[in-house]
C-alpha positions as CSV (number, residue, x, y, z in Angstrom):
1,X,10.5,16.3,1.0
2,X,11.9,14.8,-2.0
3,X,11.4,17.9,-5.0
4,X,11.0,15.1,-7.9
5,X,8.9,13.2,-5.9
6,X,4.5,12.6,-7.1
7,X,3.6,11.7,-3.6
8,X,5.6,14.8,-1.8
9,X,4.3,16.7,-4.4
10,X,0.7,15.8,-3.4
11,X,1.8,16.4,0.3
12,X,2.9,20.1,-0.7
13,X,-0.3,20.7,-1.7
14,X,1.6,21.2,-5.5
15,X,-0.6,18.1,-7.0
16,X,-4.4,18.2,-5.9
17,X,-5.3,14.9,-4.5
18,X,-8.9,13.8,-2.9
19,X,-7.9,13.4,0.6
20,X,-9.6,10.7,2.8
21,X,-7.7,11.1,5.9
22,X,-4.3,12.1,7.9
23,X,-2.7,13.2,10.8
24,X,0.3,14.6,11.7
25,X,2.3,11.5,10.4
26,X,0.5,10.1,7.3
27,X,-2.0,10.9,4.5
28,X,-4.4,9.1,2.7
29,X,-5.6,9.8,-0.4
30,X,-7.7,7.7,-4.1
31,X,-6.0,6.1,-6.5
32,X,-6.4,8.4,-9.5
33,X,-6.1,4.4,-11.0
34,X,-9.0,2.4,-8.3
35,X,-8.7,-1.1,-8.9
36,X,-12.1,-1.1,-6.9
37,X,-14.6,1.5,-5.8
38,X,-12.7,3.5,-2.8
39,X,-9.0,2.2,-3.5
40,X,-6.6,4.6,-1.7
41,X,-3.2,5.4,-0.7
42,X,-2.1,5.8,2.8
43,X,2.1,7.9,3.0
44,X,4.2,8.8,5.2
45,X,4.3,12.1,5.5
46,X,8.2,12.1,5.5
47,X,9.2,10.8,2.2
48,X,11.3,7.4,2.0
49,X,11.8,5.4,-1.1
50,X,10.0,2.3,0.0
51,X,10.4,-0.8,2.2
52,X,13.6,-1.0,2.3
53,X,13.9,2.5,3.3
54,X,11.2,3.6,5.7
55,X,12.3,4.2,9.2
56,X,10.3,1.8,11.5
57,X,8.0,4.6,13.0
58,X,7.2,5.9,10.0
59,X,6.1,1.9,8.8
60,X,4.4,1.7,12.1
61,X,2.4,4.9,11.8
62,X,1.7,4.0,7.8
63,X,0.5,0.5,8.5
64,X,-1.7,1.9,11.5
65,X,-3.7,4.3,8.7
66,X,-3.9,1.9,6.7
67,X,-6.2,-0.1,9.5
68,X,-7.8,3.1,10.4
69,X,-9.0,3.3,6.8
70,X,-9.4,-0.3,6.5
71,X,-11.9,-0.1,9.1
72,X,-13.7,3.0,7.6
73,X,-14.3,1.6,4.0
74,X,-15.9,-1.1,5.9
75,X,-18.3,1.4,7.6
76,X,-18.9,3.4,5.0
77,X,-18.7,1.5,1.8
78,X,-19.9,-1.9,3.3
79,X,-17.1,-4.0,1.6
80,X,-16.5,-7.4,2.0
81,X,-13.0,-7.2,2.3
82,X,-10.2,-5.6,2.2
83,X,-6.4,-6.2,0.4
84,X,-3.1,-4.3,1.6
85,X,-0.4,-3.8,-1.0
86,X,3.0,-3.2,-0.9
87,X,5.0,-2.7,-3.8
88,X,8.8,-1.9,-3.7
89,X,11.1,-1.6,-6.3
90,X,10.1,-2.1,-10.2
91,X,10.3,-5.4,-10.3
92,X,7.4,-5.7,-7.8
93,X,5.2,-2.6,-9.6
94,X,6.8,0.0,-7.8
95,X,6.1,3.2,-9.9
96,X,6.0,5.9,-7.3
97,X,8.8,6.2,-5.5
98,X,7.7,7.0,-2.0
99,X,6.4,4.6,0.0
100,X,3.0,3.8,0.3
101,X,0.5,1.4,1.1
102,X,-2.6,0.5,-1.4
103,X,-5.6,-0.2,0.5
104,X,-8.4,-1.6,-2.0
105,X,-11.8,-2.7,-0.5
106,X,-12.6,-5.8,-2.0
107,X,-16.5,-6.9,-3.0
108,X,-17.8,-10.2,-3.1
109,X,-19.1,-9.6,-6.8
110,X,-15.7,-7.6,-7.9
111,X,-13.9,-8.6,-11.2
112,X,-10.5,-8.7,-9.3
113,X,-8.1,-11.6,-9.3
114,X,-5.1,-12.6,-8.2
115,X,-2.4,-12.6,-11.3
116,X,-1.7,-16.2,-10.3
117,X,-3.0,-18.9,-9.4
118,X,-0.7,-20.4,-6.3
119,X,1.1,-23.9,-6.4
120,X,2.0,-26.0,-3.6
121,X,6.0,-27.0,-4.2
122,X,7.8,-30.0,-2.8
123,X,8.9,-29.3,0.9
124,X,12.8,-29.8,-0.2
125,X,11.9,-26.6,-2.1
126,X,10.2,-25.0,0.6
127,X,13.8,-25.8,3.4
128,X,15.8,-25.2,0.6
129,X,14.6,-21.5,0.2
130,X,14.2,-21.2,3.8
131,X,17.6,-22.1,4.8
132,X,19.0,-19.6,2.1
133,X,16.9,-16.7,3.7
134,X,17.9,-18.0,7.1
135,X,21.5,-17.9,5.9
């Protein structure tokens, strides 16, 4: 547990949060901020920064509720679909610290949108980039 951390907080029972489910390696709980009607949280229980951090059981175990609620929003709230989100570090909205994984069920008639529209780039671009991750 990380003492300056919102989401070990919450875990600590010191922040009240409107649980939606967890076992004995993850929570989930709403967004106090719902982009949608049932947008939640799924955490680790044991607190790492984000992405970059996370052991891989813990990301296994996270990404696995996160399907388990997935699949329960579209039971019980009848969405159309669903989006995952990451975010890790500021510079991809990272404001909490501890990773988590936003799972917003999406409606056919909901006012979200992607913040950009996608381009298709030359594929010079595309091997360019590729080979620089590739190294």
């Amino acid at each position: 547990m990380n003492d300056d951390c919102l989401f070990c907080k919450v875990l600590a029972g010191e922040i009240p949060a409107q649980l939606v489910d967890e076992d004995e390696h993850t929570v989930a709980f709403m967004d106090i901020n719902p982009w949608t009607r049932g947008h939640a949280l799924v955490i680790p229980r044991r607190h790492s920064r984000n992405l970059y951090d996370i052991d891989l059981d813990d990301l296994a175990r996270t990404a696995a509720g996160a399907q388990r609620l997935a699949r329960r929003m579209k039971e019980r709230l009848g969405c159309d679909g669903i989006n995952l989100i990451n975010s890790c570090e500021p510079a991809a909205w990272q404001t909490v610290f501890h990773f988590h994984i936003h799972v917003i069920p999406r409606y056919d008639d909901d006012p979200l949108q992607l913040p950009v529209r996608p381009e298709r780039v030359p594929d010079e671009e595309l091997a360019a980039v590729a080979a620089e991750i590739r190294g």
